[in-house]
C-alpha atoms as one frame of an Amber mdcrd trajectory, in Angstrom:
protein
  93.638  75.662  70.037  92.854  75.281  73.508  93.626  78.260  75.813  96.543
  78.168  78.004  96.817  79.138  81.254 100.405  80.628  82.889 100.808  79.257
  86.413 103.538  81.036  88.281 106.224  79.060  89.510 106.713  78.697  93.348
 110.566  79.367  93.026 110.172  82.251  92.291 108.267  83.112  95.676 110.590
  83.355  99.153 109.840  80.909 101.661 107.600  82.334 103.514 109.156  83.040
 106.896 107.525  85.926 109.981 109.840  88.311 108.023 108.603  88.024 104.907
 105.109  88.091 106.023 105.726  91.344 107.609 107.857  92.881 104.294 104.266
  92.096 102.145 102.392  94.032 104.782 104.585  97.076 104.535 104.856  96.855
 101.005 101.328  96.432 101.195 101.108  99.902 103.062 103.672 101.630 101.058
 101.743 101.211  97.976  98.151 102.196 100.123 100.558 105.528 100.752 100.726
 106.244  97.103 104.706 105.374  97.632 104.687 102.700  95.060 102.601 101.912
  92.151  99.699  99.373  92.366 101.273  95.887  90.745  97.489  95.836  89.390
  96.752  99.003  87.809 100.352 100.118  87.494  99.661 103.760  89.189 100.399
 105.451  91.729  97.426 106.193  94.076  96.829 106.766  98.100  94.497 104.830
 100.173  94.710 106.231 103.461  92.135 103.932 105.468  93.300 100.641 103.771
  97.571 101.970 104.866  95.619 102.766 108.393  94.421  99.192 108.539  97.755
  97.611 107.403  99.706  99.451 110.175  97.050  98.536 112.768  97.531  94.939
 111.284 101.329  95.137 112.234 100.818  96.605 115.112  98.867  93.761 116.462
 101.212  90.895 115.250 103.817  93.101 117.738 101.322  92.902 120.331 100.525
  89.098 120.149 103.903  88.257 119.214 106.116  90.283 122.188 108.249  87.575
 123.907 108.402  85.355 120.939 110.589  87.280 118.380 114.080  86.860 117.439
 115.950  90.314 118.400 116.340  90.670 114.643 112.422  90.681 113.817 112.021
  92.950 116.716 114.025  95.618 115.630 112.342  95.167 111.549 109.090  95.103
 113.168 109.704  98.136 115.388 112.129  99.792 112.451 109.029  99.293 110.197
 106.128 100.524 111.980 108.113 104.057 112.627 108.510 104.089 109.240 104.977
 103.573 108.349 103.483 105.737 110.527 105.898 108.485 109.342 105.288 107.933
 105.911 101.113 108.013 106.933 101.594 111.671 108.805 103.358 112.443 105.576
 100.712 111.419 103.260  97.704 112.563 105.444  99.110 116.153 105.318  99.628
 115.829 102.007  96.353 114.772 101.061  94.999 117.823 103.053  96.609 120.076
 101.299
């Protein structure tokens, strides 16, 4: 029997538009933050430098996209990186104890 591989579909991925780039980066960070489980390993766990790095990421798509957003991604972008770096404070004083 030979052995069969499962290829995933692409309709069953969203087009991939500036907005959905930037919801897989914060999901991304929410599940470095321990917020969501790994899709991996299935647990929970916090990664604080690898969330660090995904914020910074976002942060510099705002920088080297300002003037060239739709009013709509700048409010997600700007809604999302409070968010983030609330949830990080939250998790960093968590993690210290």
């Amino acid at each position: 029997m030979e052995n069969e591989k499962k290829i995933a579909s692409e309709e069953f991925f969203p087009e991939l538009t500036f907005t959905t780039f930037l919801l897989s980066l914060s999901t991304s960070a929410i599940v470095s933050l321990g917020e969501l489980p790994d899709p991996l390993k299935n647990e929970q766990c916090v990664n604080l430098p690898l969330a660090k790095q995904t914020i910074k990421i976002i942060e510099r798509l705002k920088e080297k996209t300002k003037g060239n957003l739709s009013e709509d991604e700048e409010r997600l972008i700007e809604g999302m990186l409070y968010d983030l770096r609330l949830k990080y404070v939250n998790a960093a004083n968590e993690c210290k104890g």
